[in-house]
C-alpha positions in Angstrom: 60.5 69.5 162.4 56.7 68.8 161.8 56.9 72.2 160.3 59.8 72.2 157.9 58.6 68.3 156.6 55.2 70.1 156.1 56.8 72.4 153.6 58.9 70.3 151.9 56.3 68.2 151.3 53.9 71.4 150.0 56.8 72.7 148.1 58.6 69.1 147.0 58.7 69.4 143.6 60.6 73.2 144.3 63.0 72.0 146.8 63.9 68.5 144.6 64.5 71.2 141.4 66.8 73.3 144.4 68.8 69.9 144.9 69.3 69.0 141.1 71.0 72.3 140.7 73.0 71.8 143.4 74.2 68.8 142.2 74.5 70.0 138.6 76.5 73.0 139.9 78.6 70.6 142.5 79.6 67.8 140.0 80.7 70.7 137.6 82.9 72.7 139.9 84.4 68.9 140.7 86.1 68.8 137.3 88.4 71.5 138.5 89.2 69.0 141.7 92.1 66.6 140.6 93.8 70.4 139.5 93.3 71.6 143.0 93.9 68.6 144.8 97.2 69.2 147.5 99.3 67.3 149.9 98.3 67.7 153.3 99.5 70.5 155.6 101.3 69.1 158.3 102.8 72.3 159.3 102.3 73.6 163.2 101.3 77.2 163.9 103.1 78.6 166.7 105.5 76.1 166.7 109.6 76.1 166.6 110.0 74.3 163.3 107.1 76.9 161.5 108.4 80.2 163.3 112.1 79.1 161.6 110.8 78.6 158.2 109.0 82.0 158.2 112.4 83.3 159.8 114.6 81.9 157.1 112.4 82.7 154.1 111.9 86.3 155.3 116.0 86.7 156.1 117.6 84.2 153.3 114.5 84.7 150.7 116.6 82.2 148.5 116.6 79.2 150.9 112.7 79.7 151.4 110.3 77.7 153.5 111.3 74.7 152.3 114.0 72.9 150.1 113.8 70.0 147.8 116.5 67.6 146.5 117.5 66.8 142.6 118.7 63.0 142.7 120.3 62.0 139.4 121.5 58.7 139.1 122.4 56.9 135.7 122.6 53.1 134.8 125.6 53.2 133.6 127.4 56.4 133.8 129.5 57.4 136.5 128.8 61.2 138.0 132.3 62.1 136.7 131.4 61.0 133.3 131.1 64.1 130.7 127.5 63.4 129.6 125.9 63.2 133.1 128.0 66.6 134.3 126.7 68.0 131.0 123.5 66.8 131.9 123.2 67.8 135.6 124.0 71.4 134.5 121.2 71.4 132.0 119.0 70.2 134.6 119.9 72.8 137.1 120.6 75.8 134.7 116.5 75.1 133.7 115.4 75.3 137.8 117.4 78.2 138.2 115.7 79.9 135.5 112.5 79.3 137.2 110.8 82.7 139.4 109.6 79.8 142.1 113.4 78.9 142.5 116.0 80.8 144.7 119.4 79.0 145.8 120.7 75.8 143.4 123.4 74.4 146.0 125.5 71.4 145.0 125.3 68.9 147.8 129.5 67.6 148.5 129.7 63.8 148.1 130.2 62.3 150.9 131.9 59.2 151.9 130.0 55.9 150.7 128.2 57.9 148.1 127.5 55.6 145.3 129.6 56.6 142.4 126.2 56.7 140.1 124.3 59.7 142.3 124.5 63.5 142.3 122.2 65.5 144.2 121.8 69.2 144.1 119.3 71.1 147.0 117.2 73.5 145.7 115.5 76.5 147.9 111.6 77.0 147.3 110.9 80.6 147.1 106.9 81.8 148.1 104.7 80.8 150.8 103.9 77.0 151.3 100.6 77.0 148.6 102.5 78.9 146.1 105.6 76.3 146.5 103.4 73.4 146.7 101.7 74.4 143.0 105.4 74.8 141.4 106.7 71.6 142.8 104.8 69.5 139.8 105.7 71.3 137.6 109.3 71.7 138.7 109.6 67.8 138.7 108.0 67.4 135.1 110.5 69.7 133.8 113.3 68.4 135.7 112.7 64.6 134.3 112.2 66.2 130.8 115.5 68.0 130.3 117.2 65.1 132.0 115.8 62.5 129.5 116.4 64.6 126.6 119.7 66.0 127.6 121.0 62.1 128.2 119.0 60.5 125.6 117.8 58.8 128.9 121.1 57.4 129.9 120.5 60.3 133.2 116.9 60.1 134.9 116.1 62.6 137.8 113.7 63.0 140.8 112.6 66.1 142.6 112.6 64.6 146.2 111.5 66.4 149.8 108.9 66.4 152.3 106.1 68.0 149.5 106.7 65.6 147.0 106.9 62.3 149.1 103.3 63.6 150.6 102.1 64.7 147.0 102.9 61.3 146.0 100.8 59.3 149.1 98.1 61.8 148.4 97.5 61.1 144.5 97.8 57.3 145.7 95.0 57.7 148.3 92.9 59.6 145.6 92.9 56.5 143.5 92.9 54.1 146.6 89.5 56.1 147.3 88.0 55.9 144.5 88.7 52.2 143.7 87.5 51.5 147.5 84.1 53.1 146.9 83.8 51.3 143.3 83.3 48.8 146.2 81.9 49.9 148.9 79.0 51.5 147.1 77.0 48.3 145.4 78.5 46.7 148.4 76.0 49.1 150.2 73.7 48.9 147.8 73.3 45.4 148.2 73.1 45.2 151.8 70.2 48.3 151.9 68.0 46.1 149.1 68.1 43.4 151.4 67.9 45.4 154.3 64.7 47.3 153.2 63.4 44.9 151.1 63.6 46.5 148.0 65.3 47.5 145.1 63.8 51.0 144.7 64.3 52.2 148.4 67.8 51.3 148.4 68.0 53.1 145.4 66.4 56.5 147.2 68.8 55.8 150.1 71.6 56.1 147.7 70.3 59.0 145.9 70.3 61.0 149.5 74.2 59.7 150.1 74.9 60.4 146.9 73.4 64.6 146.9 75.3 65.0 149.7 78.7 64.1 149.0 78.2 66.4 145.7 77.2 68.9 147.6 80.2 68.8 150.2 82.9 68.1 146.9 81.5 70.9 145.9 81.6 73.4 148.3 84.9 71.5 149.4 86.6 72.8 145.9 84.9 76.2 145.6 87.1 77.1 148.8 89.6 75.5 147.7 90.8 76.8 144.3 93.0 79.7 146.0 94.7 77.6 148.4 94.5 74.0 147.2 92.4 71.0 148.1 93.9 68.8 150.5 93.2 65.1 149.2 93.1 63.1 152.3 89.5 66.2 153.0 88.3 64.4 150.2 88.4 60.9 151.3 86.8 62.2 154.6 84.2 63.8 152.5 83.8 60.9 150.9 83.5 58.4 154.0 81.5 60.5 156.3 79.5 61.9 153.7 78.5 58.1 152.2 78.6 56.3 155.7 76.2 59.1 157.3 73.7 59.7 154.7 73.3 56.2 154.1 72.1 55.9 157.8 70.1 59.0 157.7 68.4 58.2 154.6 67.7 54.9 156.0 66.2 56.0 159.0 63.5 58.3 157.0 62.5 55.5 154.5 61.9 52.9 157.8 59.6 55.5 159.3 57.9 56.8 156.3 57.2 53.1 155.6 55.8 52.4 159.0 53.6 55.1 158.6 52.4 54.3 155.1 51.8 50.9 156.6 49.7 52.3 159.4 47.0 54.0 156.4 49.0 57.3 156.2 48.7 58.4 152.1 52.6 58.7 151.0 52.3 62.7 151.7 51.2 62.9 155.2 53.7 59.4 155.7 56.6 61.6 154.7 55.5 64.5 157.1 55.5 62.2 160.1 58.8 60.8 159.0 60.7 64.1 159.2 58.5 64.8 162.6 60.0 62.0 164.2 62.6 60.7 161.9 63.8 63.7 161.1 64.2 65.1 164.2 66.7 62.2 165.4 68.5 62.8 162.2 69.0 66.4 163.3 69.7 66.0 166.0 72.5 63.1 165.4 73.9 65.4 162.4 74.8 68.1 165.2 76.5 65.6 167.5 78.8 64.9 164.6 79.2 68.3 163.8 80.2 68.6 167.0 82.2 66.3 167.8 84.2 67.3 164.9 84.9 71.0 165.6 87.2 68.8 168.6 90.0 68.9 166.0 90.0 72.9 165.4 92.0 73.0 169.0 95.0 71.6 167.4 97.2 73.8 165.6 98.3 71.1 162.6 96.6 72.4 159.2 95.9 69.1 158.3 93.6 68.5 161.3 91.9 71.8 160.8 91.3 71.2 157.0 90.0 67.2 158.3 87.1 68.9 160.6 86.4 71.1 158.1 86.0 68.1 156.1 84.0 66.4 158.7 81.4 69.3 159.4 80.7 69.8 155.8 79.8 65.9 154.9 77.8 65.9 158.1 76.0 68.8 157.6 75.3 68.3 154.0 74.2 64.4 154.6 71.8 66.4 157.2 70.3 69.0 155.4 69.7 66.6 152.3 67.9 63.8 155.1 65.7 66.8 156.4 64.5 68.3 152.7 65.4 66.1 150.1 64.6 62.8 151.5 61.1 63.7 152.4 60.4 65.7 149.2 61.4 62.3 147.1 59.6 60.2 149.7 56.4 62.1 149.2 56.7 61.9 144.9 58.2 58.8 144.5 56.4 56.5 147.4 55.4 54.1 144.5 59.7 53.3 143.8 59.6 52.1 147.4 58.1 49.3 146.2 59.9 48.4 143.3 62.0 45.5 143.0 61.0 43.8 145.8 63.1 40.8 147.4 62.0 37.5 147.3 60.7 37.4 150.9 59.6 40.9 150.8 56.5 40.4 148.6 53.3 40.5 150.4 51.5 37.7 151.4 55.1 35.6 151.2 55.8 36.2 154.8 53.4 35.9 157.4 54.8 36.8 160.9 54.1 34.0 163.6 51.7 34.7 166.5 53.5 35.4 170.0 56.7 37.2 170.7 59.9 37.2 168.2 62.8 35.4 168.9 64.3 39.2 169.6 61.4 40.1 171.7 62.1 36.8 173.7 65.7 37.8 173.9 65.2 41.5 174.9 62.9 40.5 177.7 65.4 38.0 179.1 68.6 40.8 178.9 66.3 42.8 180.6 65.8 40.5 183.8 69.1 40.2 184.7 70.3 43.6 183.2 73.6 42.6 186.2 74.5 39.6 184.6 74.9 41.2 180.9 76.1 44.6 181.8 78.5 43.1 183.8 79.6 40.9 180.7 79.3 43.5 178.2 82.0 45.9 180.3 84.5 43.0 180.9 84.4 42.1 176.9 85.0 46.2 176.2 87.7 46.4 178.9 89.3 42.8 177.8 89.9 44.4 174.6 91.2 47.8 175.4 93.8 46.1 177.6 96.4 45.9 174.6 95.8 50.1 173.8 98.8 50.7 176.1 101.0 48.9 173.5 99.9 51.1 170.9 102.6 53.1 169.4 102.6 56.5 167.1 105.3 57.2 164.6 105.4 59.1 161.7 105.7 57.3 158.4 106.4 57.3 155.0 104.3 54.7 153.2 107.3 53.0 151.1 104.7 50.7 149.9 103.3 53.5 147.8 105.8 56.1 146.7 107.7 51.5 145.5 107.9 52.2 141.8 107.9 55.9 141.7 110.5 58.5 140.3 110.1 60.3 144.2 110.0 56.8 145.7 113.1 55.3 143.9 115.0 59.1 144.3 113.8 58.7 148.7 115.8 55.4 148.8 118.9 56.3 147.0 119.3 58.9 149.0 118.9 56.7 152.5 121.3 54.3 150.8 123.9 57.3 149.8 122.9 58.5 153.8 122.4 62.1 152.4 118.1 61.8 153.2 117.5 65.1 154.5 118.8 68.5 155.7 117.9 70.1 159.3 118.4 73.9 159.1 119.0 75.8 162.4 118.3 79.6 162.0 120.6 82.0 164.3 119.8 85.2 164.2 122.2 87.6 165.0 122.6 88.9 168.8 121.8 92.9 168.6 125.2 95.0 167.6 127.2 91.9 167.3 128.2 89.5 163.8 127.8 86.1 162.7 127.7 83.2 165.4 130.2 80.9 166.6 128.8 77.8 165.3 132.3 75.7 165.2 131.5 74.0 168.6 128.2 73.2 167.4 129.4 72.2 163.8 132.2 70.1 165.4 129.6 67.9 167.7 127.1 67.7 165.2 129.9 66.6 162.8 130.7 64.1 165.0 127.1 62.5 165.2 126.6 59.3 163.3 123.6 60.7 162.2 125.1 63.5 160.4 126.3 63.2 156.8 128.0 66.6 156.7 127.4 69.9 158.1 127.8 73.6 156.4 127.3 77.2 157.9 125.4 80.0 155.7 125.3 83.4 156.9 123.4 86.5 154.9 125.7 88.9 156.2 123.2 91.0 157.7 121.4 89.5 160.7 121.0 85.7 159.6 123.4 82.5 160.6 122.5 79.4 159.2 123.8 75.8 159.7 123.0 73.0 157.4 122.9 69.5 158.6 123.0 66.6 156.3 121.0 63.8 157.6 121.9 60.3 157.0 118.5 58.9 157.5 114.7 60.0 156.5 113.0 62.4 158.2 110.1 59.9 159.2 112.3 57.4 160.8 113.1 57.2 164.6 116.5 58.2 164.1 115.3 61.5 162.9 112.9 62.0 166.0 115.7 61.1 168.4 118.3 63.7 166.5 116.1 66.0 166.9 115.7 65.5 170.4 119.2 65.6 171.0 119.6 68.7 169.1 117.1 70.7 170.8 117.3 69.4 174.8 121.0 69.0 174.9 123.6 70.4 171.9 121.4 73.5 171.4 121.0 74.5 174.9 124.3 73.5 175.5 127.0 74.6 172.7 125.5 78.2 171.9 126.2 81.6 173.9 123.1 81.8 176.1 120.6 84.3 175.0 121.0 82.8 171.6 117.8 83.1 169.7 117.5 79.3 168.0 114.9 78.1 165.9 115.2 74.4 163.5 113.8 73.8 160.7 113.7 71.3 157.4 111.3 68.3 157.2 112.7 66.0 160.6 111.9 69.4 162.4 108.5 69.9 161.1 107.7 66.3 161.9 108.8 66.3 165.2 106.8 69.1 166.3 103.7 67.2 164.4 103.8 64.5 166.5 104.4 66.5 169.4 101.5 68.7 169.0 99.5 65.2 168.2 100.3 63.8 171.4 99.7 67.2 173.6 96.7 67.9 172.1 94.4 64.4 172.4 93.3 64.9 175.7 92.6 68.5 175.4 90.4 67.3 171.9 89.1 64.6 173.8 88.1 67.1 176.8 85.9 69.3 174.4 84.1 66.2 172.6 83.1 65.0 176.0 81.9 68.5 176.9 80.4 69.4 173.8 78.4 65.9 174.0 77.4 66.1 177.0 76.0 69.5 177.1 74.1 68.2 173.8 72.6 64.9 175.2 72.0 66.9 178.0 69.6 69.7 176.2 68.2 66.5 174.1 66.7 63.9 176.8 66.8 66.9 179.8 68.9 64.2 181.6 72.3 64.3 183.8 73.1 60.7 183.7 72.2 59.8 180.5 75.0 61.9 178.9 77.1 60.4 181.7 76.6 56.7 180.5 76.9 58.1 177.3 80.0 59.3 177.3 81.8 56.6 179.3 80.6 53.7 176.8 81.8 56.0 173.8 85.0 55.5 175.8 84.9 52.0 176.6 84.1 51.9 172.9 86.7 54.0 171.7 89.5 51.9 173.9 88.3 48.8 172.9 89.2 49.7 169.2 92.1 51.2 170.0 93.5 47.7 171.7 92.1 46.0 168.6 94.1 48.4 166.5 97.3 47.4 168.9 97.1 44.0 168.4 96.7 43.7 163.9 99.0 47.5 163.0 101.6 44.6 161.8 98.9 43.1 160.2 98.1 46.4 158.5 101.3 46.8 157.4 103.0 48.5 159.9 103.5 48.3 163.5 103.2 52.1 164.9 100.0 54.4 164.2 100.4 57.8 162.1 100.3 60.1 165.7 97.1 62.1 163.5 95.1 58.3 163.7 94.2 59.0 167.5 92.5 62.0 167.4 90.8 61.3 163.5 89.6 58.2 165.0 88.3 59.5 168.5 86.4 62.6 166.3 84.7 60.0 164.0 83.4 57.4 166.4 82.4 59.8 168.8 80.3 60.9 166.1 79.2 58.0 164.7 78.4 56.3 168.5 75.9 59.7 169.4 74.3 59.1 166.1 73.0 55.5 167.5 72.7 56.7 171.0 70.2 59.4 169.6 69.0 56.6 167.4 68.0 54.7 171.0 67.5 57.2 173.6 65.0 59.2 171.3 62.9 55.6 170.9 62.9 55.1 175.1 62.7 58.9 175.9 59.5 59.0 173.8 57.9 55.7 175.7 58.4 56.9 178.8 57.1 60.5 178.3 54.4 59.4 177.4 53.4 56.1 179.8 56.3 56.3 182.7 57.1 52.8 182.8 61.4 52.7 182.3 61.1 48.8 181.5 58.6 49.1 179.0 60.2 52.1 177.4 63.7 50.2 177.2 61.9 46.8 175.5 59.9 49.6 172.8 63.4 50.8 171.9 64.8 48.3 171.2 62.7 46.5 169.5 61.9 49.6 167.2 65.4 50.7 166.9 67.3 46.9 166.4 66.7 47.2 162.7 67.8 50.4 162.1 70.6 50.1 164.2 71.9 47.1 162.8 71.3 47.9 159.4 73.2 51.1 159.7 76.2 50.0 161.4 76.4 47.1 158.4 75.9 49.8 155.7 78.8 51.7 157.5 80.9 48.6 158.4 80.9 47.4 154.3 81.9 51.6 153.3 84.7 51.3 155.4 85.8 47.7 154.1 86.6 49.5 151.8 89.7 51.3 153.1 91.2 47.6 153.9 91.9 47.4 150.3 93.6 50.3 149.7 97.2 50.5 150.1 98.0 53.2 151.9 98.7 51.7 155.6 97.3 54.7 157.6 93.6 54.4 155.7 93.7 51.0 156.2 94.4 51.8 160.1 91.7 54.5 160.3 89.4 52.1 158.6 90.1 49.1 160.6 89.7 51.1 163.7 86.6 53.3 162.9 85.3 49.8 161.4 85.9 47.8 164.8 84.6 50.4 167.0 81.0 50.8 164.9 80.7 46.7 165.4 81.2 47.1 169.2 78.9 50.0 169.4 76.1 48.5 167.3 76.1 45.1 169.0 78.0 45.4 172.8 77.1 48.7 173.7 73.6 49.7 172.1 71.9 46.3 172.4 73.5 44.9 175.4 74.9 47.6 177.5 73.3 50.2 177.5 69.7 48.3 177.7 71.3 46.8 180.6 72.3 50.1 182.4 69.1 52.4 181.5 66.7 49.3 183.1 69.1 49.2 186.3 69.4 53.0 186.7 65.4 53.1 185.9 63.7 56.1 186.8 67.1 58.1 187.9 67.8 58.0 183.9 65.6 61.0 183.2 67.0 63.0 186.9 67.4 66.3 186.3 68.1 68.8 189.3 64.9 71.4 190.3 66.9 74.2 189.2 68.2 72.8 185.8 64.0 72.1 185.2 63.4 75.2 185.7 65.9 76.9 183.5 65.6 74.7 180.5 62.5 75.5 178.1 59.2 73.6 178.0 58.7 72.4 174.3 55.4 72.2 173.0 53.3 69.4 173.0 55.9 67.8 175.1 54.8 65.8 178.2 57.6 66.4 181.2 58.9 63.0 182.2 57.9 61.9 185.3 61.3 61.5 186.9 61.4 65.2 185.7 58.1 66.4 187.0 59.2 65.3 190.8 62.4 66.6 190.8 61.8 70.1 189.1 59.0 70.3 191.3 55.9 70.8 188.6 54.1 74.0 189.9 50.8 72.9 187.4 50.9 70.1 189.6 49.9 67.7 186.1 50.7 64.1 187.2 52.4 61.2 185.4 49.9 59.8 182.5 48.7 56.3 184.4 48.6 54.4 181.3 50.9 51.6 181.4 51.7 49.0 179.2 52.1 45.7 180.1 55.5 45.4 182.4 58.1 43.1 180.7 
């Protein structure tokens, strides 16, 4: 690291010039972003509901992947009326004339139907990219001829699972971008008084700020083919502001504490990425890694959301490691600028004797029993509600309130005709269609079930059609399905029968399936993944241990939270994605101040050997930091309370709650407490693992370390000691 700041800070001007093009380039690739922005895959590969839709869009290539729903309805025409036939068939002669569009099925009334609604089921041909980039323009279309055919006595809405999630998308791309109208001179704020001045909260911004350019950007270059999925950009967004802010901060605290040790601003910035810089590495790769977690699901949304994740992360790093120090080095004068009231010298004079945080730290660290002891039963007090914490699936009718897909949704719950479940049988080798009448007749009989019709392609296809009564998020949906698959199914076929459902109930069911399976194997990797990189870090075994255990006390704690305010928030189940979002990001976030911390101790007791004294130096150099980071991070993600959607606000509120336990209970209670009781055992590390693991340069072997891997060049333990707390 002492390396790479040295050339930065030879080449600065050169690699600044590198980062405004980047920028330049990024922010104008991003005008092409609100064109390429998509609703989120929530499709599963491998699973029953997927290998269906590819079945039925290879066998009945007119039914496609997936199927959407016109809903007419008039104001004062009755579906019989002339004029609103007239208009219907204008409407549906137009989609049929589309390429994208295959089958135009009328959809029988059923009984209850308000006399005022039509609805006609259209079949989506082309894979799920190409479908999702005809649907806008499908509905545009649709509403056009409709108005003009009526004279606007006839209105129209292209409703499915695409549009309802294109709609919740668009609203989170505003609800984003309103939230960080906030967040950022929110952030601002809090740095200026944080640092002290006006101009180094404006450099910390300027690092945030390069980075989430720089991940938009490459986020919509590989994007334009296949889409952009919009909730990647508020991850982008979050991570990318909430991380670089803290890195950024981080650099401008050391390079100021070495300016103010005599250091001219060039050799200040040096040091800074030495040191600095080499926590911020090292804190960007635990949230790298901790991210990749989520490639073990098979949910394309998840996938896209690391992806997301890594980019921000890595981008907020590399801009901390070159940019930061490059503008530290040329603009060490703006640090200055602006200064707060009690930040001008000579203003403040610090008193002589310990601070009333020195005073504080020295007492938690004579009776480290007493506060670790209080510090677990306040985590574990507050994780106790997690096992009321529910996961459901769910439309946010707040949001789509007001719109043409919105209003279309609940006519269509009212009328009980909300969705379709398509169950592919393919034909038994030799033989014809399949007897569906038993299955037809019990399914018919469901109160569930609005009506029920039988396809076949006369080849090697059967299909049955199941009108739902009820949305595809609701419970009644995820029970129905159930039903269908462990007991009718299983049940009414010929065994042998090859079976496979699809439609929008069926896709979500095996989402939240897969969600729930998969959290423990995600949460398996991130453990693993964190400890082996603590472990490489500090060359410890039980300092990834305590590690990892607080990130889950931590983690728990905010999930109880969570339990107790989701009605609150709007709602009182959890989207079944929240779990494992949430567990990636504070993961993340939580190594970032445990690297923050350990690195501070770790360094004092390399170099003197005395665990009490190292604890009381990290503290007291890393409190600040700490503290300001997790407030920087606390007011971005205030943001997402305001926006609308009830899932952000979830995430946020959760991610929000577990940074304030991290930064407070766990870093400055906790895990002080538990590194002075475990002393000299923190740095343990068996013979063999000493010898295996590489000697770094200019590195002094800790002396736990030396005994234990058994030091052949027999150096000793450096005798200097400071004064024992």
């Amino acid at each position: 690291m002492r390396r790479i700041g040295t050339v930065v800070v030879r080449y600065r001007f050169a690699v600044t010039a590198v980062w405004l093009v980047l920028v330049v380039a990024s922010v104008t690739v991003l005008c092409a972003l609100p064109r390429a922005l998509q609703p989120p895959d929530i499709t599963v590969g491998g699973s029953a509901s997927s290998a269906a839709s590819d079945l039925i869009a290879r066998r009945f290539p007119d039914i496609g992947r997936q199927q959407v729903m016109l809903a007419f309805t008039s104001s004062a025409l009755p579906a019989t009326d002339p004029a609103y036939q007239r208009t219907t068939q204008a409407v549906t002669t137009a989609m049929a004339a589309d390429p994208q569009v295959g089958a135009v099925m009328p959809v029988p009334r059923v009984k209850g139907q308000d006399s005022r609604h039509t609805y006609v089921m259209l079949g989506i041909r082309g894979d799920t990219h190409t479908a999702r980039r005809a649907l806008p323009d499908l509905d545009e279309r649709a509403r056009r001829v409709a108005h003009d055919r009526s004279r606007g006595a006839v209105s129209v809405a292209l409703v499915g699972l695409d549009p309802v999630l294109a709609r919740m998308a668009r609203a989170t791309t505003q609800d984003v971008r309103s939230a960080e109208t906030f967040a950022v001179p929110a952030a601002a704020l809090l740095l200026a008084v944080g640092l002290g001045s006006l101009g180094a909260a404006a450099l910390v911004l300027l690092l945030a700020g390069s980075a989430i350019a720089l991940a938009l950007g490459v986020l919509t270059v590989t994007g334009l083919s296949q889409g952009v999925d919009a909730t990647a950009v508020t991850v982008v967004a979050t991570v990318g502001l909430g991380v670089g802010l803290d890195y950024g901060l981080l650099l401008t605290l050391r390079h100021r504490s070495r300016r103010s040790a005599g250091l001219p601003p060039g050799r200040a910035a040096v040091e800074a990425a030495a040191t600095a810089g080499a926590t911020v590495a090292l804190a960007g790769t635990a949230v790298v890694a901790t991210a990749t977690g989520l490639l073990l699901t098979d949910i394309g949304s998840l996938r896209t959301l690391a992806f997301a994740a890594v980019l921000a992360a890595s981008a907020a790093t590399l801009a901390a490691l070159t940019l930061m120090p490059a503008l530290l080095a040329t603009c060490d004068r703006l640090l200055a600028w602006g200064p707060m009231p009690w930040a001008r010298p000579g203003r403040r004079r610090r008193k002589p004797g310990p601070t009333a945080w020195e005073r504080w730290t020295a007492h938690l660290l004579r009776h480290p029993v007493r506060y670790a002891t209080a510090a677990t039963a306040l985590l574990l007090l507050a994780a106790a509600p997690v096992a009321g914490l529910r996961t459901a699936v769910h439309f946010d009718r707040s949001v789509l309130a007001g719109t043409p897909t919105g209003g279309g949704l609940a006519r269509m719950e009212a009328d009980r005709i909300a969705s379709v479940t398509l169950v592919a049988l393919p034909h038994p080798v030799g033989a014809g269609p399949v007897d569906t009448e038993p299955l037809s007749t019990a399914l018919a009989a469901d109160h569930r079930v609005a009506a029920v019709t039988t396809l076949d392609n006369g080849r090697d296809l059967t299909l049955l059609l199941a009108g739902e009564g009820q949305a595809p998020d609701t419970a009644a949906a995820h029970a129905l399905q159930q039903h269908l698959r462990e007991d009718l199914l299983p049940e009414l076929l010929p065994g042998g029968q090859a079976v496979g459902p699809a439609g929008p109930s069926a896709a979500l069911h095996d989402l939240s399936t897969q969600a729930g399976g998969r959290i423990w194997r995600v949460l398996a990797v991130i453990c693993c993944a964190t400890f082996v990189l603590t472990f490489l870090v500090f060359r410890s075994v039980l300092v990834p241990l305590k590690a990892i255990v607080m990130n889950l006390l931590c983690v728990a704690a905010a999930f109880g939270l969570l339990a107790v305010t989701t009605p609150v928030l709007g709602y009182p189940a959890v989207n079944p994605l929240l779990p494992l979002i949430t567990l990636t990001l504070v993961f993340g976030l939580s190594m970032d101040y445990e690297v923050f911390l350990v690195h501070r101790i770790a360094e004092h007791y390399r170099t003197h050997g005395d665990n009490p004294a190292a604890v009381l130096h990290g503290l007291r150099r890393t409190a600040v930091p700490i503290s300001l980071a997790a407030g920087v991070l606390v007011v971005t993600l205030t943001g997402l309370l305001t926006t609308h959607r009830q899932d952000l606000r979830q995430i946020g509120f959760a991610v929000m709650t577990a940074v304030v336990l991290d930064a407070t209970v766990v870093r400055m209670v906790l895990a002080p407490a538990l590194m002075r009781l475990m002393g000299r055992a923190n740095w343990w590390l068996p013979a063999w693992c000493g010898r295996l693991l590489p000697h770094r340069a200019g590195e002094a072997r800790l002396p736990a370390q030396q005994h234990r891997a058994g030091d052949t060049a027999g150096t000793p333990a450096r005798a200097t000691e400071p004064p024992r707390v």
